[in-house]
N, C-alpha and C positions, 0 to 999 in steps of 0.2 A: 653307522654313525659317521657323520663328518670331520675330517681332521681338521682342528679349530686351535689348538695349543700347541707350541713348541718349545722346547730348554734346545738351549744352541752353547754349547761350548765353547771358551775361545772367542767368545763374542765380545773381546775390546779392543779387535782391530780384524783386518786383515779377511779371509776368508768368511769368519765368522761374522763378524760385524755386517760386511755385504748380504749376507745370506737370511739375519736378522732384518736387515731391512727389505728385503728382495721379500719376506714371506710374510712380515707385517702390512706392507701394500698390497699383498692378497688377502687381507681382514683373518690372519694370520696371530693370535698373541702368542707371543714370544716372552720368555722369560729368558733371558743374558745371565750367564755367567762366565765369570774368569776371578784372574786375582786385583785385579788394578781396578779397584772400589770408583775411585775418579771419571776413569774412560767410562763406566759401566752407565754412570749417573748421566753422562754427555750423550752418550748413544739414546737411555732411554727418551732423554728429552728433544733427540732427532726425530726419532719414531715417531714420537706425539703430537712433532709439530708438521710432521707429513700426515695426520690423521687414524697413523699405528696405536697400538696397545701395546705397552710393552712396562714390564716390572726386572728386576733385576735381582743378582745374589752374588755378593762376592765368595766365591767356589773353589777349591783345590782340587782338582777331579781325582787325586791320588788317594784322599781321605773318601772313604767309603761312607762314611760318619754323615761328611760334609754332603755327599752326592745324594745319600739318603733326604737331609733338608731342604736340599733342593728339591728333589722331587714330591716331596709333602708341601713345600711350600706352593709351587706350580698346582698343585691341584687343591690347596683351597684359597689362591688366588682366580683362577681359573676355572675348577668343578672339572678339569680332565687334564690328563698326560697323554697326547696323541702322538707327541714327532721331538725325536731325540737327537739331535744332530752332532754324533762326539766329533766334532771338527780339534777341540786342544789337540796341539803337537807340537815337537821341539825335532831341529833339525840340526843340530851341533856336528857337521861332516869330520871325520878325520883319519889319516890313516892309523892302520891295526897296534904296529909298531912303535906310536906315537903314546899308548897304553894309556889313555883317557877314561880311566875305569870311571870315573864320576860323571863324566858325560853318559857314557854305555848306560848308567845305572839311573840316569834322570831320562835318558830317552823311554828305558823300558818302564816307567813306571809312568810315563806322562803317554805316551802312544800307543800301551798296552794295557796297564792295570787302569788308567782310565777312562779306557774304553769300557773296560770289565765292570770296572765302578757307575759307570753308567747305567749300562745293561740290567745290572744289580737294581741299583735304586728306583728303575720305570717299567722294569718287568709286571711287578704285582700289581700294579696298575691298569696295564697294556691287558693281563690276562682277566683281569677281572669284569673290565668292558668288553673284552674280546677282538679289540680294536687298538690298534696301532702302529708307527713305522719309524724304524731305529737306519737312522742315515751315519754311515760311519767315513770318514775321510781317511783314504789310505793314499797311493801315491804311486804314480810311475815306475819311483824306485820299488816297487810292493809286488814288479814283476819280474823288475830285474834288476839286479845289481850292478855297482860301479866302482874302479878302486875312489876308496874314501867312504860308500857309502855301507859299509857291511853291515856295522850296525843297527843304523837308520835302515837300510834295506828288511833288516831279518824283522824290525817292530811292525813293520807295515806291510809283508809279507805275514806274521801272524793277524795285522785286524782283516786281513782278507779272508784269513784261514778262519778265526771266528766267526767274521758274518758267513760264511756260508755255511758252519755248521750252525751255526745260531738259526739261520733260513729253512734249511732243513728241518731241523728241529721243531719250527714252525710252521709247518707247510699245510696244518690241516687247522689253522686258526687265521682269523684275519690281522695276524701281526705281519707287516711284511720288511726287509730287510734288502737297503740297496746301498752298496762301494762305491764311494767318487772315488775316484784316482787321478788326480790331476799332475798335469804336465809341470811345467817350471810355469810359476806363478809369481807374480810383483806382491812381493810381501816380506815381513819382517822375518822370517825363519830363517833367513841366512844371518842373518845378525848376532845368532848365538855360536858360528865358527869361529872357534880359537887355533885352530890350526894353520899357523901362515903358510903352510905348504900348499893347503886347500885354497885358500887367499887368494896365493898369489897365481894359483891355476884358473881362478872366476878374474881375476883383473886381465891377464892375458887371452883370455878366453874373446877373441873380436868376430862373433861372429853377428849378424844381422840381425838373428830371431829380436822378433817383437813376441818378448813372454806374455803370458794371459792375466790377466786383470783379475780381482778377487770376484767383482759382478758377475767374470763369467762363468766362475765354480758355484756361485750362487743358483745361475740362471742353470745349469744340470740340476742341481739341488730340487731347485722348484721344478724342473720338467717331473723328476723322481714323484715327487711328492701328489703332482696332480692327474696322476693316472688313477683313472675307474679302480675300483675296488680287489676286481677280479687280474688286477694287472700289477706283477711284484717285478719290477726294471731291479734289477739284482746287481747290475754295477756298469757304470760309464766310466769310462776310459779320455780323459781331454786333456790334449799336447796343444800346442802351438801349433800353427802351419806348419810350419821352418823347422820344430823341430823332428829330428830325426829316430833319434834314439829314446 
């Protein structure tokens, strides 16, 4: 069966949005969600004016509820649930002793449980055609740690540790299951650091790197995506040139 449908997560800006459009120019429908009802409506009517498909759902990934409508919804606007892309995440950096239990406690439930909540609601779908590919965005930090990133580290060190028991798990069906991990990317995720110690370590920070564009976590996305059947790309790894660590 061809993969023809996709729910992309986090698709009102940023990684997501690029990757919504990156996969509806390959005759791609895409269904968007996030929470920003507004962005969701702008996007679809980008897609459509480049020649894409695309419907929309304003979504809470954290609500299982909500992830389940979603995915009923995708499949009787569509007639399948092929390609799951949990791209939502929150990146709030800060150090341990700064005790930002409310960040810790949004990061795990937006980078972790809804992932899970994804998973959840396009599984029964995926298994019942026997056909499909759950794309999870994890991160640099998902290999290694940094002071500031501990917690942001330990969420994205578990979606790694999920997909790939989730892969396994699947290895005798044709669901397949592949990790972006991307580098430092131009995007809004810094924008939720409240921590001015962290702040003021990215405003001094003068180094050269040209970070990575959202287009181009897109374009791994799509390479993931358009391998033959018998081909499960289980996770890409993309830094910037420059960068190092």
């Amino acid at each position: 069966m061809e993969l023809r449908t996709a729910i992309i997560t986090g698709a009102s800006s940023g990684i997501g949005a690029a990757t919504a459009k990156e996969l509806a120019q390959k005759n791609i429908k895409v269904m968007l969600a996030a929470r920003r009802d507004e962005r969701l409506q702008e996007l679809k009517q980008e897609i459509e004016e480049l020649g894409g498909t695309a419907e929309y759902r304003k979504t809470d990934v954290t609500s299982p509820e909500e992830m389940e409508a979603l995915a009923k919804e995708t499949k009787e606007a569509f007639g399948q649930v092929d390609i799951l892309v949990n791209n939502a995440g929150l990146m709030p950096l800060s150090f341990m002793n700064k005790r930002k239990l409310d960040e810790w406690n949004k990061m795990v439930d937006v980078n972790i449980k809804g992932v899970l909540n994804g998973i959840y609601a396009v599984l029964p779908y995926m298994e019942e055609q026997n056909n499909g590919h759950i794309v999870n965005v994890s991160s640099v930090a998902g290999h290694k740690t940094m002071p500031g990133s501990a917690v942001y580290s330990g969420t994205k060190f578990a979606v790694r540790a999920i997909s790939e028991g989730f892969r396994e798990e699947m290895a005798n069906t044709n669901i397949r299951t592949t990790i972006i991990s991307p580098g430092a990317v131009s995007t809004e995720l810094t924008d939720t650091i409240t921590d001015e110690d962290i702040l003021e370590s990215f405003q001094n920070n003068s180094s050269d790197m040209e970070p990575l564009q959202s287009e181009d976590i897109a374009s791994a996305i799509r390479y993931a995506i358009e391998q033959p059947a018998h081909v499960d790309t289980n996770e890409v790894l993309v830094r910037p040139t420059k960068q190092a660590l």
